[in-house]
N, C-alpha and C positions, 0 to 999 in steps of 0.2 A: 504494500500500500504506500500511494505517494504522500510524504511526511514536508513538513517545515517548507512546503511552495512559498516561492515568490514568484506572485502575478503582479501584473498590469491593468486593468480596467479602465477604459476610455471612453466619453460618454458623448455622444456629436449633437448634431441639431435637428434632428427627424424627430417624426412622432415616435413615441411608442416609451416614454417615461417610466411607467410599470414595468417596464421590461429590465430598464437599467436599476431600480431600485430594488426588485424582486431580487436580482445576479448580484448586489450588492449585501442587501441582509446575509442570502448564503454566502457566499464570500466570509463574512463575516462572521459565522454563526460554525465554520466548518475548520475545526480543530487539525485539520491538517495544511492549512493555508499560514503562513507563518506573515507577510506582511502585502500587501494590497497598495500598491502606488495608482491611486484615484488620479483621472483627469477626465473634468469635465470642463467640453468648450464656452464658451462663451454663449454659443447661440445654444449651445446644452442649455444652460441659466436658465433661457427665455422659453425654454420648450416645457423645464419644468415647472416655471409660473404659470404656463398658459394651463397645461394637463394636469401639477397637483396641486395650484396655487400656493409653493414653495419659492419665497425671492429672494434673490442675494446668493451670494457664494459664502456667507460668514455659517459657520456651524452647519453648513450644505450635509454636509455627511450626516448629523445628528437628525438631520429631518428626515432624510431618506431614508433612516433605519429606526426612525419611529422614536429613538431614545439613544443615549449616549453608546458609542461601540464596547462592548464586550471587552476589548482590548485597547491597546494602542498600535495597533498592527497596520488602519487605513491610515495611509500618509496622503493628503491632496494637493494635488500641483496645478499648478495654472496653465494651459495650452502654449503662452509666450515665453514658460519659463525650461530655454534650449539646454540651461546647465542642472535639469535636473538628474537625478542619479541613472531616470533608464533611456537617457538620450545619449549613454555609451555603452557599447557592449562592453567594456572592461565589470558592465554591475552583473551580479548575478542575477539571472529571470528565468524561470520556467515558461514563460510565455505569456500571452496577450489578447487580450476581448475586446472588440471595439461594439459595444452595445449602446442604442443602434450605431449603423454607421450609415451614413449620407454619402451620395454617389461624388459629394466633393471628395469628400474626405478620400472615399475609395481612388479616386482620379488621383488626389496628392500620393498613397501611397503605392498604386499602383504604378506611379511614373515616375517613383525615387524623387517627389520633390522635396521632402523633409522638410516644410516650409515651418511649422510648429513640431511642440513636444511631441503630442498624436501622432502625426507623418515619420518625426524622427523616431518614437520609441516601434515603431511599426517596422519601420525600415532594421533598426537595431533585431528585430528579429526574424526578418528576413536574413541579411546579412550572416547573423549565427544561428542559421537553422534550428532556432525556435518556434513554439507551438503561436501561430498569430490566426486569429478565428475574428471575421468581420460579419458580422449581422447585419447585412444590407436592408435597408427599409425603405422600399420604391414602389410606385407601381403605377404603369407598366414600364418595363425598362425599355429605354433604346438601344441604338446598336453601338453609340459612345457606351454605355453601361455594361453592356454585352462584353465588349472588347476590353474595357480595366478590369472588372470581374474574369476575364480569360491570364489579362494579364499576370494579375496576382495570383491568380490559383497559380502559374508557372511559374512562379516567381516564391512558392511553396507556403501563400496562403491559405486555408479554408473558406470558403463563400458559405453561410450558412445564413442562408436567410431567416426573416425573422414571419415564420412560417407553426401559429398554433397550430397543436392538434386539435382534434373536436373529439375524436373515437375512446378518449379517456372519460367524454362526457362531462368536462365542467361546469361548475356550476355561477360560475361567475370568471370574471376576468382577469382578478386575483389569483385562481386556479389557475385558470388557462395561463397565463406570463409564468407561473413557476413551474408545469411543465416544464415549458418550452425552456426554462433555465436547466432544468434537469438534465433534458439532453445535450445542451453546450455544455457544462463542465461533465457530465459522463464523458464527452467528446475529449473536452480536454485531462483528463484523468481523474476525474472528480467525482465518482458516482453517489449520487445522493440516496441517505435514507429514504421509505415514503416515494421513492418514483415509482410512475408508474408503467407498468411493463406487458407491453400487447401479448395475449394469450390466446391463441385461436382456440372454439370450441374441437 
């Protein structure tokens, strides 16, 4: 079992706020995660005033997890800030979630522009052939979207879209986003207690 992770968690400007907060409590809440470098953009901010009516970057983590973190393990960095610890591969990382991510963001990472932390810590794991999993949040895509999503994948991304199930039968949307968490850190090595696992009759 993987022990003492350090992750990444990067949070863009698309809808889907539940998603990032649900991937955060776990994160959070999962004794084999040892420290969580949070970056949420700017236009992140503004997506989750609009979706939780959450404002401000100040104690941003404390809202998102409902109550102060269990630890001190999430450390949150600002998208402008290039000298943070995972915008070099000398830091050690097991890898990287960008939930959701925006077809900008995909386009910065898929064409090495490293323009922010996000782009650069993305890049740092491409780079060192680490685990980088981007939750695309579009629809429908074009054939610019088509082609950086091809890129990255070869460039030894994950494209995982940000795709509930239904066949679990949720009962809200609460449910449904922590699914769909379950199976990105299953993916990334993280399988969650409580998931839930298709059983054909």
């Amino acid at each position: 079992m993987n022990t003492n992770l350090r992750l990444t968690m990067a949070v863009t400007g698309a809808s889907g706020s539940i998603f990032a907060a649900e991937m955060l409590r776990a994160l959070d809440a999962d004794q084999r995660v040892a420290r969580i470098d949070f970056i949420p953009s700017e236009a992140a901010l503004r997506v989750f005033a609009e979706e939780m009516q959450l404002s401000g970057r100040n104690a941003l983590v404390d809202k998102l997890l409902g109550a102060p973190p269990t630890s001190n393990k999430i450390v949150q960095h600002t998208e402008a800030d290039i000298g943070a610890n995972v915008a070099s591969g000398s830091s050690p990382s097991d890898g990287m979630i960008v939930l959701p991510c925006t077809m900008g963001t995909l386009a910065g990472i898929a064409n090495g522009m490293a323009s922010n932390l996000i782009e650069r810590a993305a890049d740092v794991c491409l780079k060192e052939r680490r685990r980088l999993i981007l939750c695309v949040r579009e629809a429908p895509f074009n054939r610019i979207h088509l082609r950086n999503m091809l890129l990255a994948d070869e460039a030894g991304a994950t494209i995982f879209p940000v795709m509930p199930t239904l066949y679990n039968l949720p009962h809200d949307t609460t449910q449904m986003a922590r699914q769909f968490i379950n199976r990105v850190l299953a993916h990334i090595g993280l399988p969650q207690p409580g998931a839930y696992e298709w059983k054909p009759d």
